[in-house]
C-alpha positions as CSV (number, residue, x, y, z in Angstrom):
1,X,53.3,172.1,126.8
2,X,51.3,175.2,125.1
3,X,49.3,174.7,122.2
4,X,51.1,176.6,119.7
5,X,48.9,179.1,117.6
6,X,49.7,177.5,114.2
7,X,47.4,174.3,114.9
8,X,44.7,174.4,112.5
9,X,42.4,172.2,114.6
10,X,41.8,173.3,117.8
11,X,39.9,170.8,119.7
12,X,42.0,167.8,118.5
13,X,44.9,169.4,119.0
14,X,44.4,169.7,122.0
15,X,43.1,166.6,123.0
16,X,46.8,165.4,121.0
17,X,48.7,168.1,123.3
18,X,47.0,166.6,126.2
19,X,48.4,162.5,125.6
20,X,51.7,164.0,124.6
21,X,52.5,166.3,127.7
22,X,54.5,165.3,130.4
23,X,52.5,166.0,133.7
24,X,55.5,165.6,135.9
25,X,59.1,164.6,135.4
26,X,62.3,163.5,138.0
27,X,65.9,162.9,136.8
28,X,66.8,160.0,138.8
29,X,70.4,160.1,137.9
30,X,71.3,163.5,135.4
31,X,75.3,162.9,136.2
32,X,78.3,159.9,135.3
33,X,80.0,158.8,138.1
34,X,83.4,158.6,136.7
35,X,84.8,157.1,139.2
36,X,82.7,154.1,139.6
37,X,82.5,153.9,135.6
38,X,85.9,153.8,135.7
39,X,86.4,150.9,137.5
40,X,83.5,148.9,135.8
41,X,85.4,149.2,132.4
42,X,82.8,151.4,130.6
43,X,85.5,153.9,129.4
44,X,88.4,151.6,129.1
45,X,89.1,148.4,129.3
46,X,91.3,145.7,128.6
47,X,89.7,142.0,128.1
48,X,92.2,138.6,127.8
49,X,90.8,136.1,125.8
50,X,92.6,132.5,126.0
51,X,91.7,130.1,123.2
52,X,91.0,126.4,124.5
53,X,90.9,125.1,121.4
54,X,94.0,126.5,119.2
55,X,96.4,127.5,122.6
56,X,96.3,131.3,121.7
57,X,95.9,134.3,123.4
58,X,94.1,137.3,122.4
59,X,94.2,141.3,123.9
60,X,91.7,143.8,123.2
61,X,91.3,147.2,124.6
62,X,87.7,149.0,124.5
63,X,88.0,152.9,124.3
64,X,85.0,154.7,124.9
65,X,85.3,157.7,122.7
66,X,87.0,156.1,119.5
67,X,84.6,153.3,119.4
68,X,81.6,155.0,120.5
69,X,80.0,154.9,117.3
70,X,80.7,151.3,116.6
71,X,77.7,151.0,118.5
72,X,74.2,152.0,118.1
73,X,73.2,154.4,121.1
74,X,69.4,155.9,121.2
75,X,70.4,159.3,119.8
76,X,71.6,158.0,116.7
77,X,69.8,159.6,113.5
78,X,72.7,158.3,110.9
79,X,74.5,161.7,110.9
80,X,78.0,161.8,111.1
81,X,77.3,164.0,114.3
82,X,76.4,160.8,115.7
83,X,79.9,159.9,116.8
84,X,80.3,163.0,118.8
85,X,77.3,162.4,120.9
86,X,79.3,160.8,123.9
87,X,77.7,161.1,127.2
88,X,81.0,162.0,128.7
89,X,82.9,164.5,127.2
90,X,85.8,163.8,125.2
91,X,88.6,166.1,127.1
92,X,92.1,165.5,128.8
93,X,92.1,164.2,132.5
94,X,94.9,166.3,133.4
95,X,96.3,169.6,132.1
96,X,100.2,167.7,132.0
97,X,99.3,164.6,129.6
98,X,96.8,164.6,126.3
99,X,94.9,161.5,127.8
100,X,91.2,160.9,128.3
101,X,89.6,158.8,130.7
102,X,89.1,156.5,127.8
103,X,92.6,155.9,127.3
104,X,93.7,153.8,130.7
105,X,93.0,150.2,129.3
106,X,94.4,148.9,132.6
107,X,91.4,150.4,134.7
108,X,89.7,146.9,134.1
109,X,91.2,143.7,133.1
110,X,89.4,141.2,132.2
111,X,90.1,137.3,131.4
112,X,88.1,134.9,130.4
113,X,88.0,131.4,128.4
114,X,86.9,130.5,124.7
115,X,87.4,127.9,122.4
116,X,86.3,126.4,119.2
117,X,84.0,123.8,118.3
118,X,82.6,123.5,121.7
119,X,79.1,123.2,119.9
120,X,80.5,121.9,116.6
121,X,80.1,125.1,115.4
122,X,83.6,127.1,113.9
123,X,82.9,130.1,116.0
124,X,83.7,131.4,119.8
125,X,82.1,132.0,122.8
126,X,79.4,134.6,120.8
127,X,78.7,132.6,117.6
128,X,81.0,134.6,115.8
129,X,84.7,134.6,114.9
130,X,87.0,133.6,117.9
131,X,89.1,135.9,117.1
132,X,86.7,138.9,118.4
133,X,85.4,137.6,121.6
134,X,87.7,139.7,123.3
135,X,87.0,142.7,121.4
136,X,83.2,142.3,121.7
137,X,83.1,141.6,125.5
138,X,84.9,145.2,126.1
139,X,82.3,146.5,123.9
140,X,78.8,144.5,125.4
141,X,80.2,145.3,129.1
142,X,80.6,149.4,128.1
143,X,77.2,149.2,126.1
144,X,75.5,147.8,129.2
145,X,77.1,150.2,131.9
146,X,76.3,153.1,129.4
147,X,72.4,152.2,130.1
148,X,72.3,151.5,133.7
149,X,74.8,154.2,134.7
150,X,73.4,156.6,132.2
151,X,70.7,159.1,132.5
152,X,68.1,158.1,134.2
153,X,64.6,159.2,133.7
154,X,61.1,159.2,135.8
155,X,57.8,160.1,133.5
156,X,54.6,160.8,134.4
157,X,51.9,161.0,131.9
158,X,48.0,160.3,130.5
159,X,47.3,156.3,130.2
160,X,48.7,154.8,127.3
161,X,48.5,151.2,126.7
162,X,50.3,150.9,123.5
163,X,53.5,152.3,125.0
164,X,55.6,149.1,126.4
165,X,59.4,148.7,127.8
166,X,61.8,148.7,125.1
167,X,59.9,151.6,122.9
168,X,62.1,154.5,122.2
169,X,60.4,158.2,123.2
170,X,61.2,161.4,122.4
171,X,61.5,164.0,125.4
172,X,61.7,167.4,124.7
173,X,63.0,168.8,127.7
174,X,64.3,172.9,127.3
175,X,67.6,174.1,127.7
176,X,67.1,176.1,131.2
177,X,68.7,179.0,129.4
178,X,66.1,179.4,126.7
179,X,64.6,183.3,126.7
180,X,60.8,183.4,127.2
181,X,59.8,182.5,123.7
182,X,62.0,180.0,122.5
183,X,61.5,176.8,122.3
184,X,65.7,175.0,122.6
185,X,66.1,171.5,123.3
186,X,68.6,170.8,126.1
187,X,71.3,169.7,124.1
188,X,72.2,166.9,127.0
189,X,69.1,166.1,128.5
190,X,66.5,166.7,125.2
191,X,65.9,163.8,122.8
192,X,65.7,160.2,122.4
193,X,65.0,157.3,125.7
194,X,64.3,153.9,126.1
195,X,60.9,153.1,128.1
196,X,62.7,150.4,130.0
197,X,60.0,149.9,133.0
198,X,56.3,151.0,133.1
199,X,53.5,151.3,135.7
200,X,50.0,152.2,135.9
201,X,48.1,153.8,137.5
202,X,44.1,153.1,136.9
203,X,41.6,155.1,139.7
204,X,38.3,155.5,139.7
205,X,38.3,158.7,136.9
206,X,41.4,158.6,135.7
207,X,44.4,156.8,134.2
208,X,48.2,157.3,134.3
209,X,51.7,155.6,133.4
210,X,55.1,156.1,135.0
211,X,57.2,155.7,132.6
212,X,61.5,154.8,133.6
213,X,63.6,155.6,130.9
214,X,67.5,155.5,129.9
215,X,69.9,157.3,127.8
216,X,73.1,156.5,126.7
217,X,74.2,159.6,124.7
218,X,73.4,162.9,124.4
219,X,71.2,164.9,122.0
220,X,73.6,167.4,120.5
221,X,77.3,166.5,120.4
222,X,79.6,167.6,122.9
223,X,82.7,169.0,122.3
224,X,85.6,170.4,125.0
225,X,85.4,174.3,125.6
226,X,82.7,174.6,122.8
227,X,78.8,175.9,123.1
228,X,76.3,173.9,122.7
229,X,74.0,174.8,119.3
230,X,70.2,173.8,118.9
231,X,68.8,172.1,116.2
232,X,65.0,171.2,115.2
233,X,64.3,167.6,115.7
234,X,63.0,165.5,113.0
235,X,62.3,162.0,112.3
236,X,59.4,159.8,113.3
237,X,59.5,158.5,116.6
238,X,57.1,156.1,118.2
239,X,55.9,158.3,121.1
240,X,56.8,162.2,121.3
241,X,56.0,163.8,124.5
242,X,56.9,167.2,125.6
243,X,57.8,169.0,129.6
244,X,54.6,170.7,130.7
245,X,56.1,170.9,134.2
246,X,58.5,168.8,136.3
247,X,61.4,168.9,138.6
248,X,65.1,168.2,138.4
């Protein structure tokens, strides 16, 4: 990443520029398998929940799109843009119907048990109100396919010891269509990520991190048939690096 020529302070500018450039970066997953996302329930699905305690039955079904932002996802910057930001278009699966892929319930069924009282406690199997396990289990199965199915991330940069799994970076990766001057965030790829494994690397001269990230959303929100627009980012983050050079 170039120093830009409205830093005041030269020499500790640079030495900033230096911990915040990425020295090399590979997407180890930049697509959604629909298919296989499908089937795991992370778009829709439908979850049975039978109540030991009271003899009731309970139906749920988690869509993707109209709950997404029920949930917090690491692109959120409470906007009501937020809700937009799906990592799958929202658009029909087939030109002859007005469904989504988040609209077949029946692409995973689940069943499972809860009761009552089991620890003496009025709540269900999640320490809340019986009444939503079913609901909440569509939602913590999507939540967790959204990470490990998502974008994927590989990082290398200077030795950092303060950054640690769980911290949430900021990666300003540019949109490959960007004229020579610009400076556009890829409005898929850019933003927010979740550090969720690190490893260093300590030689004789030098030290590095690796850095394995997720995403669950997308920077800019994504809309059928539309162009994507580029914003500035704002906010404080707790690390902020930007692509010097890298791969895809």
């Amino acid at each position: 990443m170039q120093i830009q020529s409205k830093d005041s302070d030269l020499d500790i500018n640079k030495i900033e520029h230096e911990y915040k450039s990425v020295e090399s970066y590979k997407f180890v997953n930049n697509f959604h398998d629909v298919a296989a996302n499908t089937a795991l329930g992370t778009y829709g699905h439908r979850v049975i929940t039978y109540n030991l305690f009271e003899k009731t039955r309970y139906e749920s079904d988690y869509n993707y799109h109209t709950q997404f932002d029920s949930s917090i996802h690491v692109d959120n910057e409470g906007s009501y843009t937020d809700a937009g930001k799906y990592a799958v278009v929202d658009a029909k699966v087939d030109f002859d119907n007005e469904k989504n892929i988040s609209d077949y319930a029946e692409s995973r069924v689940s069943l499972q048990a809860s009761t009552k009282f089991l620890h003496d406690d009025d709540v269900g199997m999640y320490g809340i109100d019986s009444f939503t396990d079913s609901s909440t289990t569509g939602h913590r199965v999507s939540q967790y396919n959204q990470s490990l199915h998502g974008t994927l991330l590989k990082l290398s940069i200077k030795g950092q010891t303060y950054i640690n799994a769980g911290d949430v970076i900021e990666f300003d990766i540019h949109d490959g269509e960007s004229t020579k001057g610009e400076r556009v965030i890829d409005p898929r790829f850019g933003g927010k990520y979740v550090v969720v494994n690190v490893r260093h690397q300590v030689g004789n001269n030098e030290y590095k991190m690796v850095l394995e990230c997720a995403k669950d959303s997308s920077f800019l929100p994504m809309t059928p048939g539309s162009t994507q627009w580029s914003t500035q980012k704002q906010g404080g983050l707790i690390s902020t690096y930007g692509d010097d050079q890298g791969s895809s």
